[in-house]
C-alpha positions in Angstrom: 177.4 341.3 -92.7 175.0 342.8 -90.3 176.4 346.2 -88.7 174.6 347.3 -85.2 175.5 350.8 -84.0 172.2 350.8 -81.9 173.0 352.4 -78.4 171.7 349.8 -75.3 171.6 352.9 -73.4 168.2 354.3 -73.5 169.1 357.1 -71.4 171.0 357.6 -68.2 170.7 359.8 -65.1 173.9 360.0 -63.6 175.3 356.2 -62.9 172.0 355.1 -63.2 171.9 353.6 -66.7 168.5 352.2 -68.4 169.3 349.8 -70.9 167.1 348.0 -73.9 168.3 344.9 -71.8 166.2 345.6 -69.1 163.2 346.9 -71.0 163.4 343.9 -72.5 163.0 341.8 -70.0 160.1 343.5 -69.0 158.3 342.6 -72.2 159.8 338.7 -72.0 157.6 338.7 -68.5 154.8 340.7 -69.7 154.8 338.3 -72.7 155.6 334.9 -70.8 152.5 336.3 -68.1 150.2 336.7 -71.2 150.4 333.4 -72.5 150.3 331.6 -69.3 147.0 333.4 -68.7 145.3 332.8 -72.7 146.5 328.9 -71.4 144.9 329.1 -68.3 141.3 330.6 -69.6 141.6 327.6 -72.1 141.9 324.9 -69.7 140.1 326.6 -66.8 143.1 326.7 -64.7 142.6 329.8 -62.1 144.6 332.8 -63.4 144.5 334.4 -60.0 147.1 331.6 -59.6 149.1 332.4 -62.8 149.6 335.8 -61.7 150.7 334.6 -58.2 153.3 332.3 -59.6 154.6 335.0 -62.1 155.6 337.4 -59.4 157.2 334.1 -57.7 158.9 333.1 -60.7 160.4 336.9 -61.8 161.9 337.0 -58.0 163.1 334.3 -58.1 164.3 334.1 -62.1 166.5 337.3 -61.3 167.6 335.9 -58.1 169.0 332.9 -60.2 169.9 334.3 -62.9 172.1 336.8 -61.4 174.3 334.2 -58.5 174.4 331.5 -62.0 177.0 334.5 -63.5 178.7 335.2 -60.7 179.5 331.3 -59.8 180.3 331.8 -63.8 182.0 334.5 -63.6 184.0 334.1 -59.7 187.1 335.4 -60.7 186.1 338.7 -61.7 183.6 339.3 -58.5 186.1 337.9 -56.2 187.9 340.8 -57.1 185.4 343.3 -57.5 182.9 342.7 -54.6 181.4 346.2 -55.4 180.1 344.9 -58.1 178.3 342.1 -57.0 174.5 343.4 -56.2 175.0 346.0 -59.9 172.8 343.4 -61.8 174.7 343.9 -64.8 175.1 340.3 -65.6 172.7 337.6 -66.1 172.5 333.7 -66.9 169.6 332.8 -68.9 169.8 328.9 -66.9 170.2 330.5 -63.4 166.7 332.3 -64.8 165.2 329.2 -65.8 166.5 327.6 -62.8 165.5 330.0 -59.8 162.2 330.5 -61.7 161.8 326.4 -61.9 162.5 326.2 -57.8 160.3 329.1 -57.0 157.7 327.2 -59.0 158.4 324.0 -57.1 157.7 325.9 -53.4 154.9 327.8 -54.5 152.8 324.7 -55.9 153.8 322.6 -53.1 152.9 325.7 -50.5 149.6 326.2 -53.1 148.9 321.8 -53.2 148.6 322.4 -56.9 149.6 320.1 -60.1 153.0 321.2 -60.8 153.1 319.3 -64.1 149.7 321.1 -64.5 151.2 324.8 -64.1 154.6 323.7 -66.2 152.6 322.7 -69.2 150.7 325.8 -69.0 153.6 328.0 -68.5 156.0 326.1 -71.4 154.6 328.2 -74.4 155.3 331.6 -72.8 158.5 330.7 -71.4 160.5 330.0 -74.3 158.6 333.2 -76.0 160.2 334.9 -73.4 163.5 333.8 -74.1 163.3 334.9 -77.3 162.6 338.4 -76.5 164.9 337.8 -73.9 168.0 337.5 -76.6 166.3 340.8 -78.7 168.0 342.8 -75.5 171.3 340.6 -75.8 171.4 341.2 -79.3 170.8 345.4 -78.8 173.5 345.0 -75.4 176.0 343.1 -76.8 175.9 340.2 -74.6 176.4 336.6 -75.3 178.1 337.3 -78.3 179.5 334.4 -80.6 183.0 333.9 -81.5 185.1 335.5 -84.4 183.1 334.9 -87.7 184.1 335.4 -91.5 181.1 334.2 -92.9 178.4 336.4 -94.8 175.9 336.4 -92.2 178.2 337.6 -89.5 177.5 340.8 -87.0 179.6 343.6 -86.5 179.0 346.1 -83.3 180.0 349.4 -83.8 178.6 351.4 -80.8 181.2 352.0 -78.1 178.5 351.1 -75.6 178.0 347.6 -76.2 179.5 344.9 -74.3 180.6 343.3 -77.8 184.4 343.7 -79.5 183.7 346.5 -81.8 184.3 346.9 -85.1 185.0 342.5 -85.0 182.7 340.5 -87.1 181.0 337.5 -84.9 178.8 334.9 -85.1 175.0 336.0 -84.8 174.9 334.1 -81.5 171.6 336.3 -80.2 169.8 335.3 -83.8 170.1 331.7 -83.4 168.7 331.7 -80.2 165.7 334.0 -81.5 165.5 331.8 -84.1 165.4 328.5 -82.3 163.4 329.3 -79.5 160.2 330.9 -81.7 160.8 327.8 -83.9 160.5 326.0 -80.3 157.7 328.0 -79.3 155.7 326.8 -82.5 156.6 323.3 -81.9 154.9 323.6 -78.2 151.6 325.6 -79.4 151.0 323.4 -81.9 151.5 320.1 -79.5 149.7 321.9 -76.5 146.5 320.6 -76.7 147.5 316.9 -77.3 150.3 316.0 -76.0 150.1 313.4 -73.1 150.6 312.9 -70.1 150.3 315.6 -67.9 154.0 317.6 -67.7 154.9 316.8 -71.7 155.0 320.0 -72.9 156.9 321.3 -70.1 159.4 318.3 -70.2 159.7 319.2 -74.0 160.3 322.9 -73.5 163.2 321.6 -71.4 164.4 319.2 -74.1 164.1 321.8 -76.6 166.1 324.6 -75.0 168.8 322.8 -73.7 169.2 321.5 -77.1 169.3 325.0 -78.4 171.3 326.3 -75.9 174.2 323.5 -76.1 174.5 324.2 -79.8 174.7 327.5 -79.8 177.6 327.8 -77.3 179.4 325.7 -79.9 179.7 329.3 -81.7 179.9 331.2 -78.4 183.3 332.2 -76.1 182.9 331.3 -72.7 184.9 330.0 -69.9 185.9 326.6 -69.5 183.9 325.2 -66.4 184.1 321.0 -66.6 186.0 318.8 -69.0 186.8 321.7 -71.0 183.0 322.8 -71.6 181.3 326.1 -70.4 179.0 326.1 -67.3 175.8 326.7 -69.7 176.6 323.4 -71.7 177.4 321.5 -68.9 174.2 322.5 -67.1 172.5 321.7 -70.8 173.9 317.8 -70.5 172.5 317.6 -67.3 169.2 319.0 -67.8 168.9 316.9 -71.1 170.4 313.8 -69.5 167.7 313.9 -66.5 164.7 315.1 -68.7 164.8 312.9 -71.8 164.8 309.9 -69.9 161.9 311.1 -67.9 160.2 312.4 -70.8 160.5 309.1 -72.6 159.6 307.2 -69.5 156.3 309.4 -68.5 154.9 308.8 -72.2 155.7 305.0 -72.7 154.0 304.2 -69.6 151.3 306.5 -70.4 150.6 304.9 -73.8 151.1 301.3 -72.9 148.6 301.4 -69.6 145.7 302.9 -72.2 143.6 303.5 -69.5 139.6 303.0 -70.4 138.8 306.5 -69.3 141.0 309.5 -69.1 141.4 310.7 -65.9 140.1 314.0 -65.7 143.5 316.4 -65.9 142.0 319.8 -65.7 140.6 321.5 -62.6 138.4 324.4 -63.2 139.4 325.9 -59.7 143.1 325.5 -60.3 143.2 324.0 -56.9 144.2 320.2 -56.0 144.4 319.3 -59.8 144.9 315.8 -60.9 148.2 315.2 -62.7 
């Protein structure tokens, strides 16, 4: 049994309160930046570009993240409308979400590959996931059901979000866990999976997997046919993506073109993909 009497307060000045959360976060984009950009000097994609989409994709990853736990969490905020713009709550899918649609307008503003820019962004992404969960599992958040097993958490500090003093399933862990074993699976595919879009398509596939299992052990709020929002958003994501995913590399690998078509673009501009 694992006992965490960690404050997620670093320190607080008045209301304000700066949490391990947040700081966090900060190192889940710094890290999710830095591997986009180590992608982008291998392939020669333009990292002017990565930089421009990661400011895109943080705006509008807290922008989604944030309205994904209110709709989650509507009963509450209807309530307490004061609390609505606090940013105390996030949703890891509204993240993914928001960031995957600010993506979408910048590269069809920017007339860039956006299979291109996913596949260079995969690897990072589900890095910073996984740092992501280091500040749930200092906060509190997302914490798993009642657990009696040896391997269980226990919260102690009255600042965390978790029921103290209750042991719980190591929720936090087992998406650390999974998504660094995800991350290996997508470094070591990156430089040979094909078509164009694979390993972004795969990221996809291998979070919502993730994700759907590890609710199984979470508490959450039934949102359709008895399910939480995050695993119904999960089935959807997985029922859109695998078929694509399947689609995209039988046709890619039946049509065995004579010549690869040239998929990287030393500009970054008007790739092929």
């Amino acid at each position: 049994m694992l006992e965490i009497d960690w404050n997620p307060i670093i320190f607080s000045i008045g209301t304000l309160e700066v949490r391990w959360y947040g700081l966090m976060v900060v190192v889940a984009v710094i890290a999710v930046i830095g591997i986009a950009l180590l992608e982008a000097r291998r392939t020669g994609f333009s990292q002017d570009i990565i930089w421009d989409v990661g400011l895109w994709a943080v705006v509008g990853g807290i922008i989604g993240a944030r309205l994904l736990h209110i709709i989650d969490r509507w009963d509450y905020y209807f309530y307490h409308p004061d609390q609505l713009l606090n940013f105390a709550g996030l949703a890891i899918w509204g993240a993914v979400l928001g960031a995957f649609i600010a993506l979408l307008i910048y590269v069809f503003i920017k007339k860039i590959s956006f299979w291109q820019l996913g596949d260079i962004a995969a690897p990072g992404a589900i890095v910073g996931q996984a740092i992501g969960r280091v500040g749930c599992l200092i906060n509190g958040c997302c914490y798993g059901n009642t657990c009696e097993l040896p391997f269980s958490i226990v919260y102690l500090n009255p600042n965390s979000y978790a029921p103290h003093g209750i042991p719980l399933y190591p929720t936090q862990i087992f998406h650390i866990v999974w998504n660094m074993m995800g991350f290996c699976v997508l470094w070591g595919l990156r430089k040979r999976l094909k078509p164009q879009g694979s390993l972004f398509l795969l990221w996809l596939i291998i979070f919502s997997v993730g994700d759907f299992i590890v609710h199984i052990f979470r508490e959450g709020e039934p949102f359709l046919l008895g399910l939480p929002q995050a695993q119904v958003i999960d089935i959807v994501i997985l029922a859109v993506v695998v078929p694509l995913f399947v689609y995209r590399m039988v046709r890619y690998h039946t049509q065995k073109p004579e010549a690869e078509v040239q998929e990287i673009n030393t500009s970054g501009q008007n790739p092929e993909g």
